[in-house]
RODO-2510 file (C-alpha; in nm, 4 decimals, decimal comma):
residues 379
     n   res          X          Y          Z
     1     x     1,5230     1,8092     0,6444
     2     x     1,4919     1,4348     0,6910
     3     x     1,4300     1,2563     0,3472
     4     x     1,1375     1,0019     0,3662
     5     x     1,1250     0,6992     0,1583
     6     x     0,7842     0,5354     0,0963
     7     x     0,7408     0,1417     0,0317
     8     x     0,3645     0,1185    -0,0421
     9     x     0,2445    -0,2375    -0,2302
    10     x    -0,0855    -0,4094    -0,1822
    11     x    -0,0556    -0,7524     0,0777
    12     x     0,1947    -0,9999     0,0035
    13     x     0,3672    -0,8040    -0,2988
    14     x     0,7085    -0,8180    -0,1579
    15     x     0,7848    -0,4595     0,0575
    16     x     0,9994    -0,6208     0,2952
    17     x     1,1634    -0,8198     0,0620
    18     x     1,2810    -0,4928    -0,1413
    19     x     1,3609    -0,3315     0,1911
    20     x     1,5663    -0,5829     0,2722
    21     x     1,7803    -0,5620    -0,0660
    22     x     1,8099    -0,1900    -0,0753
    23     x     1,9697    -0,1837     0,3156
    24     x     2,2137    -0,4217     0,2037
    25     x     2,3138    -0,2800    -0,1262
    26     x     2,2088     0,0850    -0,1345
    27     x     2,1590     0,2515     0,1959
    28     x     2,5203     0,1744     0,2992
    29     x     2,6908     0,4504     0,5748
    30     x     2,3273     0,5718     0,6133
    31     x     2,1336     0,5910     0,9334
    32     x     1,7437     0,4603     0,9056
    33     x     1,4890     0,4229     1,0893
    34     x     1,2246     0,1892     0,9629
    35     x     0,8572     0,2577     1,0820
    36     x     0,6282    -0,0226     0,9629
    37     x     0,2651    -0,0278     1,0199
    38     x     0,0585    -0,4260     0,9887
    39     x    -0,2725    -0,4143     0,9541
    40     x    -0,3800    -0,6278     1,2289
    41     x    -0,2970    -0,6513     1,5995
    42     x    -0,0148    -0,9146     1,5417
    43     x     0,3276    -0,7994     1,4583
    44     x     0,4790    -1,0173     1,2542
    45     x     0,8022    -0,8541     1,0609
    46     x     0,9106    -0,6311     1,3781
    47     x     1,2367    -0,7504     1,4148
    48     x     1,3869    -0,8325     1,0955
    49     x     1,6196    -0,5293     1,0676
    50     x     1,7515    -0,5295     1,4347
    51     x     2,0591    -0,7320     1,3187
    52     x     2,1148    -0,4553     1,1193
    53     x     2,1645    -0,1675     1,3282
    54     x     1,8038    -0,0291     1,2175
    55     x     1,5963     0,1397     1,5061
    56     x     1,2184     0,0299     1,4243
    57     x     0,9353     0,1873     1,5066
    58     x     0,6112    -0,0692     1,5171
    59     x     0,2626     0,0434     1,4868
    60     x     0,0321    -0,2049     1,4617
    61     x    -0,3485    -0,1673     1,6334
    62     x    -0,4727     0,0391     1,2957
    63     x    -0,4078     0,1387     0,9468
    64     x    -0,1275     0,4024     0,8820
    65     x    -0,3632     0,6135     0,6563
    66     x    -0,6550     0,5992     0,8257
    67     x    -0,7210     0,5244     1,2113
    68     x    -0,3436     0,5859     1,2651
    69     x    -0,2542     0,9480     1,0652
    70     x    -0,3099     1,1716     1,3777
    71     x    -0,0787     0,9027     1,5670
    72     x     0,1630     0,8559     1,2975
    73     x     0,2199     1,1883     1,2543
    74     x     0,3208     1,2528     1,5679
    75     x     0,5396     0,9666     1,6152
    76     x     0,7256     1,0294     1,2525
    77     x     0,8085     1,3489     1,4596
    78     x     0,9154     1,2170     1,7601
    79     x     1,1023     0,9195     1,5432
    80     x     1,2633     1,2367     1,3724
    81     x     1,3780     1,4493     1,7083
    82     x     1,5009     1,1478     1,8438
    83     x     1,6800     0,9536     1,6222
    84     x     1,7775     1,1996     1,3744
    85     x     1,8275     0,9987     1,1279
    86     x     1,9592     1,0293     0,7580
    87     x     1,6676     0,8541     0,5611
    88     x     1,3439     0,7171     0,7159
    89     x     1,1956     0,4460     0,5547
    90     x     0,8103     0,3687     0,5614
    91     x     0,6610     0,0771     0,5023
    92     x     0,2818     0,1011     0,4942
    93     x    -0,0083    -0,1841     0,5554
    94     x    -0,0542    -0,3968     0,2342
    95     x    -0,4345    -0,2245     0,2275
    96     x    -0,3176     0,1227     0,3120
    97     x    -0,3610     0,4018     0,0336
    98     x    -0,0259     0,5618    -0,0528
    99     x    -0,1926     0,8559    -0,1095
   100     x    -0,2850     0,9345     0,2266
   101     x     0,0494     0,8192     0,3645
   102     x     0,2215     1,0588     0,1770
   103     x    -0,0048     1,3550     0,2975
   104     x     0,0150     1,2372     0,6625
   105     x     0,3882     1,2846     0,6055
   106     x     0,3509     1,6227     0,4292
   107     x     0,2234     1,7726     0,7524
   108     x     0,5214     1,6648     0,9805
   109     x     0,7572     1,9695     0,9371
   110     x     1,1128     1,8976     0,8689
   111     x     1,0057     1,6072     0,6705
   112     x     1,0342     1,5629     0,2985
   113     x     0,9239     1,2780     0,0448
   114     x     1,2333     1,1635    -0,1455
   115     x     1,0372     0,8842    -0,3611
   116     x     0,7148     0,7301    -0,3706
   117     x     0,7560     0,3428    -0,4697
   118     x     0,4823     0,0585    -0,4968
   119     x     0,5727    -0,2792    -0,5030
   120     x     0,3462    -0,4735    -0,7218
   121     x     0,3004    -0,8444    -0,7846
   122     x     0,2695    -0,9107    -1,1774
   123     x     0,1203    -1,2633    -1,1882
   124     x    -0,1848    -1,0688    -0,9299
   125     x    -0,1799    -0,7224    -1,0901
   126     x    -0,5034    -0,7616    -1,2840
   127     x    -0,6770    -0,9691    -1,0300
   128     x    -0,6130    -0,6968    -0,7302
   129     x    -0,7066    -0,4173    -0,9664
   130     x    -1,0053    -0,5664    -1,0780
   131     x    -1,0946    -0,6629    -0,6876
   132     x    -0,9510    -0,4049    -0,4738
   133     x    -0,9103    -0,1471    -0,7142
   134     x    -1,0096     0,1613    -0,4328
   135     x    -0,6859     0,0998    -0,2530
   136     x    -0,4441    -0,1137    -0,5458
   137     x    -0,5327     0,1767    -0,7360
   138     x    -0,4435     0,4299    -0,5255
   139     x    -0,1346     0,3009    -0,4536
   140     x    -0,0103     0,2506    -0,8366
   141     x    -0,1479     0,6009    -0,8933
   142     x     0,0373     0,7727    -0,6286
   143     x     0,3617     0,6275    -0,6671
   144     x     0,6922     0,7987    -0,8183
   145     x     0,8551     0,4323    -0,9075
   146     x     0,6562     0,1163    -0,9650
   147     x     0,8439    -0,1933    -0,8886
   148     x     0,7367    -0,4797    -1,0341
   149     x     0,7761    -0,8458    -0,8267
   150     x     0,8001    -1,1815    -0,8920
   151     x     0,8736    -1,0726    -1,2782
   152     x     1,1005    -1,4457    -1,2769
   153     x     0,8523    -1,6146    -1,2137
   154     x     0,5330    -1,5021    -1,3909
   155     x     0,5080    -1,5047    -1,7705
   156     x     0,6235    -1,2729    -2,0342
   157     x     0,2403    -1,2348    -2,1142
   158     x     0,1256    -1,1965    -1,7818
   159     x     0,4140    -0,9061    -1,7145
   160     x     0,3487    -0,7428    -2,0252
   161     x    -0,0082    -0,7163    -1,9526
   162     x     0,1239    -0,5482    -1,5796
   163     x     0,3057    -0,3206    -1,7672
   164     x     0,0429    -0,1990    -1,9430
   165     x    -0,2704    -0,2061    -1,6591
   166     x     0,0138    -0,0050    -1,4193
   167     x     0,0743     0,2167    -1,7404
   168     x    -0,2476     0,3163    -1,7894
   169     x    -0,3293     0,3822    -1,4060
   170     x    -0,0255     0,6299    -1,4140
   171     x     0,2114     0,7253    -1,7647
   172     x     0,4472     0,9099    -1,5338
   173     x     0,5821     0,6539    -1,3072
   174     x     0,9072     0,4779    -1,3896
   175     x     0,8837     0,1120    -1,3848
   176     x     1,0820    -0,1764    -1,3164
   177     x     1,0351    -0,5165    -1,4493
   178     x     1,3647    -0,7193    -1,4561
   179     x     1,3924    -0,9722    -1,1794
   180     x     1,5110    -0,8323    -0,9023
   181     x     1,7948    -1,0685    -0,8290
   182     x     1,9418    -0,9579    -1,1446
   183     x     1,9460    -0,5882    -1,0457
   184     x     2,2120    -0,4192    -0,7790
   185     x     1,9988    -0,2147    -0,5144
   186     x     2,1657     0,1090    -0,5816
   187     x     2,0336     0,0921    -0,9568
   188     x     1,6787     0,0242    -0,8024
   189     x     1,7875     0,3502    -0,5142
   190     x     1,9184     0,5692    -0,8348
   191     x     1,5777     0,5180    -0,9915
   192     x     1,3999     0,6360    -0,6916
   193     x     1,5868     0,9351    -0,6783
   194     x     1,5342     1,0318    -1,0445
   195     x     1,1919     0,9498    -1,0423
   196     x     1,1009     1,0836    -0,6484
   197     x     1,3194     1,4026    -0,7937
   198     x     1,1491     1,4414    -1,1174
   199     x     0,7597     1,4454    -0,9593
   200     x     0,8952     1,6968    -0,7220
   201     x     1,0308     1,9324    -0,9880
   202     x     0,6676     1,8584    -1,1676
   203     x     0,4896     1,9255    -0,8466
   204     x     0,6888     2,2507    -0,7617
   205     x     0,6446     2,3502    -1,1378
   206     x     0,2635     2,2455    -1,0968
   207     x     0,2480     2,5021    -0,7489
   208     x     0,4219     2,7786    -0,9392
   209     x     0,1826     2,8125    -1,2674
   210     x    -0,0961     2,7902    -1,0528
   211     x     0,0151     3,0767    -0,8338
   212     x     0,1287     3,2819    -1,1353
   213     x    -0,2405     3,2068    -1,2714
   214     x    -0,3993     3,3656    -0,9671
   215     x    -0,1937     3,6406    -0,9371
   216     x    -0,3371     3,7003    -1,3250
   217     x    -0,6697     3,6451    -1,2057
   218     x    -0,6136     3,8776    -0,9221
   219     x    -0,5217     4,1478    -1,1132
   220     x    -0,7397     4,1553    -1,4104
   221     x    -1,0931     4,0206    -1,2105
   222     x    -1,0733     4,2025    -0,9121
   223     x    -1,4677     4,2850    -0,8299
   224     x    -1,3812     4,4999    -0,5116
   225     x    -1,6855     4,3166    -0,3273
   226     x    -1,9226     4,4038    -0,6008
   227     x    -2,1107     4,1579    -0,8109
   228     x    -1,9410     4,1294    -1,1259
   229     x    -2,1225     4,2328    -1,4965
   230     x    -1,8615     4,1454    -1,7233
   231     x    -2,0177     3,8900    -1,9517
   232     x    -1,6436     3,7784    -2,0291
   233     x    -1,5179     3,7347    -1,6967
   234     x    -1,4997     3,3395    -1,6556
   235     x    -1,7007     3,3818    -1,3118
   236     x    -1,9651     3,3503    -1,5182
   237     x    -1,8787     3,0379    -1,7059
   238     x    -2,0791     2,8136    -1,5173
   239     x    -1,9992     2,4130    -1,6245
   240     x    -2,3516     2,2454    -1,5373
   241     x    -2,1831     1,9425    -1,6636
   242     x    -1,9203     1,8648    -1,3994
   243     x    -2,1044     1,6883    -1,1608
   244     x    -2,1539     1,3926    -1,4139
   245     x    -1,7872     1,4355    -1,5271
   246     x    -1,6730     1,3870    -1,1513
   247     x    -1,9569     1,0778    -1,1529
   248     x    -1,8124     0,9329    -1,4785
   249     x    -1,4214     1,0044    -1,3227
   250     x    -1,4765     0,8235    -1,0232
   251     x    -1,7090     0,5242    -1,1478
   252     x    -1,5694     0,2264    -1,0855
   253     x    -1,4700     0,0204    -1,4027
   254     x    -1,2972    -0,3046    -1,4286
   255     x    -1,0595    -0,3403    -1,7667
   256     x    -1,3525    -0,0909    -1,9574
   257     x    -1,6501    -0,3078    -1,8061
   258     x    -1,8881    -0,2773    -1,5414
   259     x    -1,7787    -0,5014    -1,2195
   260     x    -2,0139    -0,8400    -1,1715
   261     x    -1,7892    -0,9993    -0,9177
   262     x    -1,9989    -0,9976    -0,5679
   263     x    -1,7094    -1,0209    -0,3732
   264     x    -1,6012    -0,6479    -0,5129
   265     x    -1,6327    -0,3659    -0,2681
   266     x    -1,7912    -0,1938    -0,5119
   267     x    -2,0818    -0,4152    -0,4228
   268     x    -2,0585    -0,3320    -0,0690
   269     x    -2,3025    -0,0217     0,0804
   270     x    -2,6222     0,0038    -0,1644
   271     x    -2,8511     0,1808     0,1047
   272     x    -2,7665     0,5059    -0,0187
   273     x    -3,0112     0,7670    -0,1631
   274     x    -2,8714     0,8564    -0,4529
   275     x    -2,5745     0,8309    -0,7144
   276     x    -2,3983     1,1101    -0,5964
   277     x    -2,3669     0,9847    -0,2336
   278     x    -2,2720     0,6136    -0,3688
   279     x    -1,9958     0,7560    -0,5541
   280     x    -1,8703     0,9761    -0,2428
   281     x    -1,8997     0,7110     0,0539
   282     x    -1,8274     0,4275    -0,2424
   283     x    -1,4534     0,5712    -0,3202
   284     x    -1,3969     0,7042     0,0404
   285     x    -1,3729     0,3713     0,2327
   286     x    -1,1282     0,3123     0,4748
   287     x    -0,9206    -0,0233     0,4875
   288     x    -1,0718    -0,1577     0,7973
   289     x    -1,4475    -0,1211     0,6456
   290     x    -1,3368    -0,3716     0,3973
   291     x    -1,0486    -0,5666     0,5280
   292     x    -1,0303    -0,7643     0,8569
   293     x    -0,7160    -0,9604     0,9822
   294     x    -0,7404    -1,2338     1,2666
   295     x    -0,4195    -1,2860     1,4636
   296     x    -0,3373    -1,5425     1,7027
   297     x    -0,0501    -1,6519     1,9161
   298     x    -0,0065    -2,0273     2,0030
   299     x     0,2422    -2,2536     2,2164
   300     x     0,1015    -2,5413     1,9138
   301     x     0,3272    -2,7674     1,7410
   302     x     0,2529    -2,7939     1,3549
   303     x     0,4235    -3,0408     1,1078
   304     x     0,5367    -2,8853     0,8297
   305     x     0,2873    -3,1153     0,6032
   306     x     0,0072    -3,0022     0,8309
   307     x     0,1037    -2,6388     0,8235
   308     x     0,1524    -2,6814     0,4301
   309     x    -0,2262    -2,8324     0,4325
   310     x    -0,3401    -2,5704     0,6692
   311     x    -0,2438    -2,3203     0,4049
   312     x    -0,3829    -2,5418     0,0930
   313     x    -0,7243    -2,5018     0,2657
   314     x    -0,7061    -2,1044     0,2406
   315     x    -0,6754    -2,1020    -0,1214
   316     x    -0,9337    -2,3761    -0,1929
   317     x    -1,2182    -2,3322     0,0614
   318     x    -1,4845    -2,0552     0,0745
   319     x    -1,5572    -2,1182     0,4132
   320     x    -1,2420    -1,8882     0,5465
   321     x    -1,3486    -1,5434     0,3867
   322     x    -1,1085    -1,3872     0,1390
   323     x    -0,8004    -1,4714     0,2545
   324     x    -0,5812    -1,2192     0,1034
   325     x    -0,2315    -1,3178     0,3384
   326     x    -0,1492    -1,5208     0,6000
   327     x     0,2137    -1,5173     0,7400
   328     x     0,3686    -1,6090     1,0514
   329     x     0,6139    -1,8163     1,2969
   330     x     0,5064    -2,1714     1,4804
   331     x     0,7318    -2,4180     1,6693
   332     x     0,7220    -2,8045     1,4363
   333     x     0,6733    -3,0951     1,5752
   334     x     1,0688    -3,1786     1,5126
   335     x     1,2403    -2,9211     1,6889
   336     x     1,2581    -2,6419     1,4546
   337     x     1,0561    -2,3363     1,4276
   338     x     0,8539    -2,3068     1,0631
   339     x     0,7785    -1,9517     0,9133
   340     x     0,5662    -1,9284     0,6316
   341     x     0,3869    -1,6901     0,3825
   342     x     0,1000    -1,7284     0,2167
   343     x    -0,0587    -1,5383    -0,0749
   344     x    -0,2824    -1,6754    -0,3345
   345     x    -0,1923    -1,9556    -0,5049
   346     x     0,1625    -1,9243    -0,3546
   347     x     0,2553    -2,0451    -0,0352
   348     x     0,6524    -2,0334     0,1409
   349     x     0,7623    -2,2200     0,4481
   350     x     1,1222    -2,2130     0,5928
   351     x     1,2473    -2,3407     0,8913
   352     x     1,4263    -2,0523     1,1417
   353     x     1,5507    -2,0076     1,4949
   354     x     1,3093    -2,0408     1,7552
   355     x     1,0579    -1,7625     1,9026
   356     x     0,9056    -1,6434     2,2474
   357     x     0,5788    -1,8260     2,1082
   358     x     0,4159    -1,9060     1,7953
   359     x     0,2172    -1,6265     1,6201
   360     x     0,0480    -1,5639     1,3150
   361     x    -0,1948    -1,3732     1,1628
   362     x    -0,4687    -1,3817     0,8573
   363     x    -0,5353    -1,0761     0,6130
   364     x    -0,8433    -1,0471     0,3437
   365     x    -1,2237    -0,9686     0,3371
   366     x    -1,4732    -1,1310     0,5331
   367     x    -1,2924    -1,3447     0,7495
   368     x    -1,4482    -1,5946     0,9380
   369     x    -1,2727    -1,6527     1,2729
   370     x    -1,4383    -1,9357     1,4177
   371     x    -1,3885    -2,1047     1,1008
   372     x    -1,0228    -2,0091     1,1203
   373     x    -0,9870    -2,1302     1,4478
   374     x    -1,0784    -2,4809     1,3738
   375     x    -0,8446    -2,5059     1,0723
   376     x    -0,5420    -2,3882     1,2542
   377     x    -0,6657    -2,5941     1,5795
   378     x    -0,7041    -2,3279     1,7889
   379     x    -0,8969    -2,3202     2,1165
***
């Protein structure tokens, strides 16, 4: 059995960061493979580990849980018979739901889950939950461990408030909200293990009762083909309420209140006849029917004040689409080579070695590429 560790977090939350930590501090003597998936057609982090001795796998024309699984599947496999590694580790699209990573990796024999951890952003929890709740949800309500980011930064208020949001999407995960600089990485890896050990236990305990419940009904309501008479039996306890308690589960709410912010998906696809089918193709969406990424790769010089404007424009202008992350590597106009981040009202540039070419590449909800182009000076 190869163990499988799970990184899922919505875009720009900090999964490679936490990678990064836990192969320094925790994953010691260990061989990994890394398989990352970007949404987008522009690799961006594919090389970061190499130093390290980490084979990585890079799949990057789709999204892991949806237009990749049949792909993935088989790679993780072939990743699996080739490398034979100790611990994989699996780093999912920002926009990806955990959920359907994890069941992608169910069906690869040989594999098994050790933990289930979601990197979340505190100072954006509420805003992401309220926006993108279909797929931020998911991935809070899937995970084993969540692992709360940028917790130095952001105020006690605003963490608090995380705590209790991520709480409230799911009482059973652990949670971690001291800074991460002042934790060692095997404290964050012994975590995962209690808390990827303890769901299993649940979920094996779950399987069990629910097999010992049908061997009962089995035994004591077996109809031998016959229709059945016994007013008792519970085959005739017919619940004509359960289609508007599976409408009321699923509706989407935003902090108890209906959602009046027309850049929600829940807004998106109102041609269908009838509640029932809104609620099925509403909560079903994949991540490319409501995010789009536009990558590009450049031989342009940028000044680090005109990158650092370039980026300013994202956060202030409509005119771009949603811009959800940008991130990428350009030569400057100096000599150096700039990378940068960008997420919301945050933005990080540092100056590195120098690349084949530039390259970057633009995450969010409708995106506007010719717009883009003329902002970055493209074309």
């Amino acid at each position: 059995m190869t163990k499988i560790d799970i990184f899922s977090g919505f875009l720009g939350a900090g999964k490679t960061t936490l990678i990064r930590k836990l192969i320094a501090e925790a994953y010691q003597g260990e061989k990994l493979v890394l398989i990352e998936n970007e949404f987008g057609e522009i690799a961006i982090d594919g090389g970061f580990l190499k130093d390290a001795g980490v084979e990585i796998t890079e799949m990057n024309s789709g999204c892991i849980c949806c237009t990749l699984v049949g792909d993935f599947t088989r790679a993780l496999g072939q990743v699996m018979e080739q490398f034979r590694p100790d611990r994989i580790l699996i780093e999912p699209s920002g926009v990806g739901k955990l959920s359907d990573v994890a069941k992608a990796v169910e069906r690869v024999e040989g594999a098994h889950i050790g933990a289930k951890v979601t990197v979340v952003d505190a100072g954006k929890c509420k805003m992401y939950m309220r926006n993108f709740g279909e797929f931020f949800n998911d991935q809070v309500a899937s995970a084993d461990l969540i692992v709360l980011s940028r917790t130095d930064t952001a105020s006690e208020e605003k963490v608090r408030a995380a705590a209790e949001l991520l709480k409230g999407l799911n009482p059973d995960a652990g949670l971690i909200t001291t800074p991460w600089d002042k934790l060692e990485g095997r404290m964050i890896r012994e975590a995962m293990d209690q808390n990827g050990l303890r769901a299993e236990m649940e979920r094996l305990e779950h399987e069990h009762h629910h097999h010992e419940e049908d061997e009962e009904h089995e035994h004591h309501h077996h109809h031998d083909g016959e229709e059945c008479d016994d007013p008792e039996c519970e085959c005739h306890h017919h619940h004509d309420h359960d289609e508007d308690e599976e409408h009321e589960h699923h509706h989407h709410h935003h902090d108890g209140e209906e959602c009046d912010d027309p850049e929600c998906e829940c807004h998106h696809h109102h041609d269908h006849d009838g509640d029932e089918e809104h609620e099925h193709h509403h909560h079903h969406h994949h991540a490319d029917e409501v995010f789009a990424s536009w990558g590009q790769e450049t031989p342009r010089k940028y000044s680090e004040a005109e990158l650092r404007e370039i980026l300013g424009e994202l956060s202030n202008a409509v005119e771009y689409g949603i811009v959800l992350r940008a991130k990428g590597f350009v030569d400057a106009s100096d000599g150096d080579w700039l990378y940068f981040d960008y997420v919301p009202g945050e933005t990080d540039i540092r100056r590195g070695a120098a690349a084949v070419t530039g390259r970057f590449c633009v995450i969010g909800s409708h995106i506007h590429e010719e717009a883009l182009k003329e902002l970055f000076k493209i074309g």
